[in-house]
C-alpha positions as CSV (number, residue, x, y, z in Angstrom):
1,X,0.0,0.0,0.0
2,X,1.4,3.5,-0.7
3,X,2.0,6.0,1.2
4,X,-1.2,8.3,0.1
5,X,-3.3,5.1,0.5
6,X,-2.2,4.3,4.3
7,X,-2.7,8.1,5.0
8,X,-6.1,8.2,3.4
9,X,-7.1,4.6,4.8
10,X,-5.6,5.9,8.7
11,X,-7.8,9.4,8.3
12,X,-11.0,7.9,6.5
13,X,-11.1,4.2,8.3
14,X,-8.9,3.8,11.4
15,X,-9.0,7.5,12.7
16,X,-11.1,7.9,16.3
17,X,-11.6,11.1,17.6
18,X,-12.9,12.8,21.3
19,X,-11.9,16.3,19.7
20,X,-11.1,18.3,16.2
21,X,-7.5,17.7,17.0
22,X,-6.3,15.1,14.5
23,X,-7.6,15.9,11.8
24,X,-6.9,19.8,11.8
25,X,-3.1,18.9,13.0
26,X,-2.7,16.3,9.8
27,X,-4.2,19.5,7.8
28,X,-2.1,21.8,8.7
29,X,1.1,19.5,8.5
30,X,0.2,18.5,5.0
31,X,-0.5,22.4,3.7
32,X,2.6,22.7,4.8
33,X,4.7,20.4,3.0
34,X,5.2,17.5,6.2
35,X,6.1,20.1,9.0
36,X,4.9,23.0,10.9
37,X,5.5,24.2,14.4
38,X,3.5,23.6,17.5
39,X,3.0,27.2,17.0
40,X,1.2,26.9,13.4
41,X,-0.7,24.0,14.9
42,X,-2.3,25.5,17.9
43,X,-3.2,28.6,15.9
44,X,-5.6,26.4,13.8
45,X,-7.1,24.8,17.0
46,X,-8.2,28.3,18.0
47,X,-9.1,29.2,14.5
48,X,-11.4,25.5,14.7
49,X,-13.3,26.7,18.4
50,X,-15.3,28.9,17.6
51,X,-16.4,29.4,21.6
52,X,-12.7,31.0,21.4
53,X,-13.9,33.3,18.1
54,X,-17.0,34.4,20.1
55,X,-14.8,35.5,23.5
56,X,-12.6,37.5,21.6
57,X,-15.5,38.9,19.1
58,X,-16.7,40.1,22.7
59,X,-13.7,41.8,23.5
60,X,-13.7,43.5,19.7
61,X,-17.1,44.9,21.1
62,X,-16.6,45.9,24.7
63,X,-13.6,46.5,24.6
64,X,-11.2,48.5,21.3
65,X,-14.3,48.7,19.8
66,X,-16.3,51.0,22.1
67,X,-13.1,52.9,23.1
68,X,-11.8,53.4,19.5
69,X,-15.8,54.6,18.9
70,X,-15.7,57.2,21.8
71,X,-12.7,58.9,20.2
72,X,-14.1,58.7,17.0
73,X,-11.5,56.6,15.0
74,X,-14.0,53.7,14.1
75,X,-17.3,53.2,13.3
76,X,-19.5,49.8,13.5
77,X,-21.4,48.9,10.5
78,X,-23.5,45.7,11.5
79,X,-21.2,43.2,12.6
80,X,-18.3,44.9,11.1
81,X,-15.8,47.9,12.3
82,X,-14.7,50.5,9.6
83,X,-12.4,53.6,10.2
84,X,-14.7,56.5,10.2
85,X,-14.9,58.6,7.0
86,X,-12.1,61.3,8.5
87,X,-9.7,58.4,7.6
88,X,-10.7,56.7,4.6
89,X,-8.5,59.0,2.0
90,X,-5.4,57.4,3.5
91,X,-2.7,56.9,0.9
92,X,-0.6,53.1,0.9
93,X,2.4,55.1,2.4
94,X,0.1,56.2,4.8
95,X,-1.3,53.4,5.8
96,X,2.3,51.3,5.6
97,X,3.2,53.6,8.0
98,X,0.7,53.8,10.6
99,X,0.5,50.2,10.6
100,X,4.6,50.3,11.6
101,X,3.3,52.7,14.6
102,X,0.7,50.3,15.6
103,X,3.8,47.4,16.1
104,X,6.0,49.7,17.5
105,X,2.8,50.9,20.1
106,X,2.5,46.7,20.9
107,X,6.2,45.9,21.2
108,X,6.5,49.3,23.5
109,X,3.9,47.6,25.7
110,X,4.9,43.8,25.6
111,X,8.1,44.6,26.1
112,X,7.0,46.3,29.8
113,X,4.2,43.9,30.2
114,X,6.1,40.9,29.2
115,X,3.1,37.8,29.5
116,X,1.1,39.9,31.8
117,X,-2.1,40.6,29.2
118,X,-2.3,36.7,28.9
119,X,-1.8,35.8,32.1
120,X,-5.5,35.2,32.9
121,X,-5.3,32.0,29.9
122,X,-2.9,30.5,31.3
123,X,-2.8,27.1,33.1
124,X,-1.3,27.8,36.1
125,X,-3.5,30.8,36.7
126,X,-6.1,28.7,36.1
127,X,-6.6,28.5,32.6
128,X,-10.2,27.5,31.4
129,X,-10.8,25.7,27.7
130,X,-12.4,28.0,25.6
131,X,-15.0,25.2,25.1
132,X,-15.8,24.8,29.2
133,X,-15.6,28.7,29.1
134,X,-18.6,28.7,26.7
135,X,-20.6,25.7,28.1
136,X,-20.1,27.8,31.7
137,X,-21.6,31.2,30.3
138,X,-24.3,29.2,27.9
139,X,-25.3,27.6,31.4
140,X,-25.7,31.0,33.0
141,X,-28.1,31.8,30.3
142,X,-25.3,34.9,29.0
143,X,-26.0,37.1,32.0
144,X,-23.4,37.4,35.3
145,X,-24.7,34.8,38.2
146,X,-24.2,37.7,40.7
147,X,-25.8,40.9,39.6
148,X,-27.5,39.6,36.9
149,X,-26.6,41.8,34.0
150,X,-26.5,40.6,30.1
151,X,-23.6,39.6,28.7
152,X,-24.8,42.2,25.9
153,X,-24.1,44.9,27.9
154,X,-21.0,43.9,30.1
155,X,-18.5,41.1,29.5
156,X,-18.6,38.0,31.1
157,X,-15.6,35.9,32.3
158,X,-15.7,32.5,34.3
159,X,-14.7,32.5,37.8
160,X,-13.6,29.2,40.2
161,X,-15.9,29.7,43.1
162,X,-13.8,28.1,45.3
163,X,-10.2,29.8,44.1
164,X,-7.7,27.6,43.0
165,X,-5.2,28.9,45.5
166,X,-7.4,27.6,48.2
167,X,-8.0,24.1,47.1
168,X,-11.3,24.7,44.2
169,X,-11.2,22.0,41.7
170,X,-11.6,22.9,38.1
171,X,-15.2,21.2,38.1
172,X,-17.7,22.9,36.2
173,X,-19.7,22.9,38.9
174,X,-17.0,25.2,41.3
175,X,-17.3,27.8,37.9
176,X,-19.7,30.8,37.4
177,X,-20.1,33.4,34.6
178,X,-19.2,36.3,36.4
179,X,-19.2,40.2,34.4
180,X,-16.1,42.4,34.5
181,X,-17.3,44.2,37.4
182,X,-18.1,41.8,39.9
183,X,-15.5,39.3,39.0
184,X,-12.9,42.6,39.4
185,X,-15.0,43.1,43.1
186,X,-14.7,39.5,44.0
187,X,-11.2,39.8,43.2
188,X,-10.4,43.1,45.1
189,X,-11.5,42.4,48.3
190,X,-9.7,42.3,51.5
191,X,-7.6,39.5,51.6
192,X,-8.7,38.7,55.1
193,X,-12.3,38.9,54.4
194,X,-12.0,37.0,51.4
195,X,-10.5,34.1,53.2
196,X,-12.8,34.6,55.5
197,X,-16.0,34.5,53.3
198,X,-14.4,31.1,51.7
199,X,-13.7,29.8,55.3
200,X,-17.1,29.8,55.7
201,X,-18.3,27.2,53.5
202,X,-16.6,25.1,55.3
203,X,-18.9,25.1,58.4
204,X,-20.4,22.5,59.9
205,X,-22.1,21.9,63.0
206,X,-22.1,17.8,65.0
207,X,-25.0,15.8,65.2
208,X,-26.5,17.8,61.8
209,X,-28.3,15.2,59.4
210,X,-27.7,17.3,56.4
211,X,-23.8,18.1,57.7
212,X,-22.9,14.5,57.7
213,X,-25.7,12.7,55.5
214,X,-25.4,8.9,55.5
215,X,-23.6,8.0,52.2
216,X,-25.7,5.4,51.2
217,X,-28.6,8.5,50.4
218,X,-26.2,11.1,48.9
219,X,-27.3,10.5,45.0
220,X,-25.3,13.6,43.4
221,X,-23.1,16.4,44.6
222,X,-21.0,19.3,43.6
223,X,-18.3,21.4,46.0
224,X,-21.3,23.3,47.3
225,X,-24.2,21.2,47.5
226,X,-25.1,17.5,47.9
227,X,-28.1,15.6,46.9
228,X,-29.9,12.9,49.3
229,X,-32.6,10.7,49.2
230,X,-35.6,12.1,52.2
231,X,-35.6,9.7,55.1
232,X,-39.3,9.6,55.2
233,X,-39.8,10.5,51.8
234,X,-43.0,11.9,50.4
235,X,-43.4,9.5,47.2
236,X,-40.5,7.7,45.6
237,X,-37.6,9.1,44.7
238,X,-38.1,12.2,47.0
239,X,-34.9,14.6,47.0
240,X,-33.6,16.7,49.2
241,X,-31.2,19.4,47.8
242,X,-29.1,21.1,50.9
243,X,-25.9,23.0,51.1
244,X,-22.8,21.8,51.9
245,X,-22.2,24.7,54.5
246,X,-24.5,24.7,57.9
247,X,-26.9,27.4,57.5
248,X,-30.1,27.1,59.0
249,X,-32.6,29.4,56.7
250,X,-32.5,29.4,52.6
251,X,-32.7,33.1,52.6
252,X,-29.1,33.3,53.9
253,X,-27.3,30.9,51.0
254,X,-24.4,32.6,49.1
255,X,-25.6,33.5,45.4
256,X,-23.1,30.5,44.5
257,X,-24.7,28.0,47.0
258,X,-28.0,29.0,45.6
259,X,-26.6,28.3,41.9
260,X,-25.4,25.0,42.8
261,X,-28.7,24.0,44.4
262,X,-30.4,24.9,41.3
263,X,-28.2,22.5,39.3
264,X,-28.6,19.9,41.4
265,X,-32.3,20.2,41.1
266,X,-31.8,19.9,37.4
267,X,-29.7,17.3,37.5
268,X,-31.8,14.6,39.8
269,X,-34.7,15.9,37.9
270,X,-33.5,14.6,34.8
271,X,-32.3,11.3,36.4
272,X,-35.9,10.9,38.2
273,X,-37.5,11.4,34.9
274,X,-35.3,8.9,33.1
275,X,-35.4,6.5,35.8
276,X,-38.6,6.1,36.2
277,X,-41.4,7.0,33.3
278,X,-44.2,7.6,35.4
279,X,-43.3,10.6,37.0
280,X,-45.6,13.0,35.6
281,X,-44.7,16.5,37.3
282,X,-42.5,17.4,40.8
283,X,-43.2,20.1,43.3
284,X,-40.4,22.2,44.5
285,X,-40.4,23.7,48.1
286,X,-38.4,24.9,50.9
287,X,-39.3,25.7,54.5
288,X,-37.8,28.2,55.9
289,X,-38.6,28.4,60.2
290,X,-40.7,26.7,62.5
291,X,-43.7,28.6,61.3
292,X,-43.6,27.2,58.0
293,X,-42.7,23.6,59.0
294,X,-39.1,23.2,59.0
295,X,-37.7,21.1,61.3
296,X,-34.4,20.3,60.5
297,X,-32.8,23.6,60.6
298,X,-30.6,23.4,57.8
299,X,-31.4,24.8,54.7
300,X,-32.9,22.4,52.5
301,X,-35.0,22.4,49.1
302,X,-37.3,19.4,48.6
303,X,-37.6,18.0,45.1
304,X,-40.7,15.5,44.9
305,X,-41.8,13.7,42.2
306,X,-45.6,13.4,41.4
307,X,-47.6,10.6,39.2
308,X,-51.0,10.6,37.6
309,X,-53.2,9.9,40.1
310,X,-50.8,9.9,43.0
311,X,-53.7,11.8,45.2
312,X,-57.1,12.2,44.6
313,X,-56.8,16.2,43.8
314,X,-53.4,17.5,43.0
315,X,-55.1,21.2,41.9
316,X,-53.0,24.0,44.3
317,X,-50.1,21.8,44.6
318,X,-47.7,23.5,47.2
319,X,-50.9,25.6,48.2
320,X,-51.5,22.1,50.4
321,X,-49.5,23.6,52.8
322,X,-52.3,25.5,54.1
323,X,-55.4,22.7,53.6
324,X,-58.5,25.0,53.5
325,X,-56.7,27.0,50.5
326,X,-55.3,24.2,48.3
327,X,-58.6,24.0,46.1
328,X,-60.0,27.2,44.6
């Protein structure tokens, strides 16, 4: 067999891939006559991942783009960026020259810089897959999980909620799409209190059922939040989603702690429902003080599955808490 037909045989038959790696590596070797630097290779990675492409077309917009606009240098035509009209009449010396200016302006600043402007990419500062990066701010919905503002008008970054320099795993689920301005908050606080907020997650108080659940019930968890089977549950499969921190009312969870909560109840929703066709609807509810019924006073967020037919009249569904106002 020649050599194109054990290339062609390897790529089409023999070739099993978890990523675009292969394939756009062999590309890139062959356009370039058998060789190319890791260099050359990585660029076409990034020029393959296109969650990459969107974070810096982000930047483009928030970023040089809106600057560049304020001083009245560019313009933005749709999706594109044009000089504005002032500077179209440029000549090719011109423009030959302004470009050297613009090199000379980046090897000025690099030189003083060094790697500092791509610090926050790299591994050992964290670095997050441009791919994870997406899936983290597609998960948040594109707006910041703690003031809540579109990614449209503020850029978002992804943030370990338990820092790496403190033992946070990079988990998906210790992540959150964060915008400029609270991640830069986050990042700016005391170091003492900031310690001290992340010091907290680690309370626990003895003799807690939902500190130290039995591990035969615990059915999913994350850094922040576990998952366990009720003791005395109210129909099968009845979940209870709690924080992994001691806290006795829901109102006083962390934005994160509440984030991770949410997930779980997604998640063992979606294993309930595939476990077991049947389940028809759930109700979701927490009770927050002695008024309301708690009794175990940690936080805690009920997930329970309902059927068909599983009570005579499910109309008013958490309303039940209250008999004489379920029905209306």
């Amino acid at each position: 067999m020649g050599s194109y037909d054990r290339l062609h045989e390897f790529i089409a038959e023999r070739m099993r891939m978890s990523h675009i790696y292969q394939p756009v590596m062999l590309r890139v070797l062959l356009e370039n006559g058998g060789r190319a630097s890791k260099t050359a290779i990585a660029k076409a990675f990034v020029e393959q991942d296109r969650s990459q492409i969107e974070y810096y077309e982000t930047i483009v917009h928030n970023m040089p783009g809106r600057v560049l606009r304020s001083h009245g240098i560019v313009e933005k035509v749709g999706d594109d960026y044009q000089l504005t009209q002032d500077f179209r009449d440029l000549s090719d010396d011109d423009r030959q020259s302004l470009i050297a200016e613009c090199e000379k302006k980046l090897c000025e600043y690099l030189e003083v810089r060094g790697i500092a402007p791509w610090q926050h990419r790299r591994k050992h500062r964290g670095y997050i897959s441009g791919s994870l990066r997406y899936e983290i701010i597609r998960r948040a919905r594109g707006r910041c999980e703690a003031c809540g503002v579109s990614s449209l008008e503020r850029q978002l970054q992804v943030d370990h909620i338990v820092p790496k320099n403190v033992g946070g795993s990079d988990d998906p689920a210790n992540m959150q799409a964060l915008c400029e301005t609270c991640n830069s908050q986050k990042s700016d606080r005391d170091d003492t209190d900031f310690a001290a907020v992340h010091a907290s997650y680690s309370h626990r108080q003895a003799g807690c059922p939902f500190c130290d659940p039995p591990r035969g019930r615990v059915v999913a968890e994350t850094e922040l939040a576990l998952a366990v089977r009720d003791g005395y549950p109210a129909t099968e499969g009845h979940t209870l989603i709690v924080p992994r921190r001691h806290v006795a009312d829901y109102f006083d969870l962390y934005q994160p702690e509440k984030n991770a909560i949410d997930r779980l109840l997604a998640e063992c929703r979606r294993r309930l429902e595939s476990a077991d066709s049947s389940i028809s609807g759930f109700n979701v509810g927490v009770n927050s003080g002695e008024s309301a019924g708690q009794t175990i006073f940690h936080a805690h967020v009920h997930l329970i599955p309902r059927r068909a037919g599983d009570v005579a009249s499910p109309r008013g569904g958490v309303r039940g808490v209250i008999p004489a106002k379920q029905s209306y």
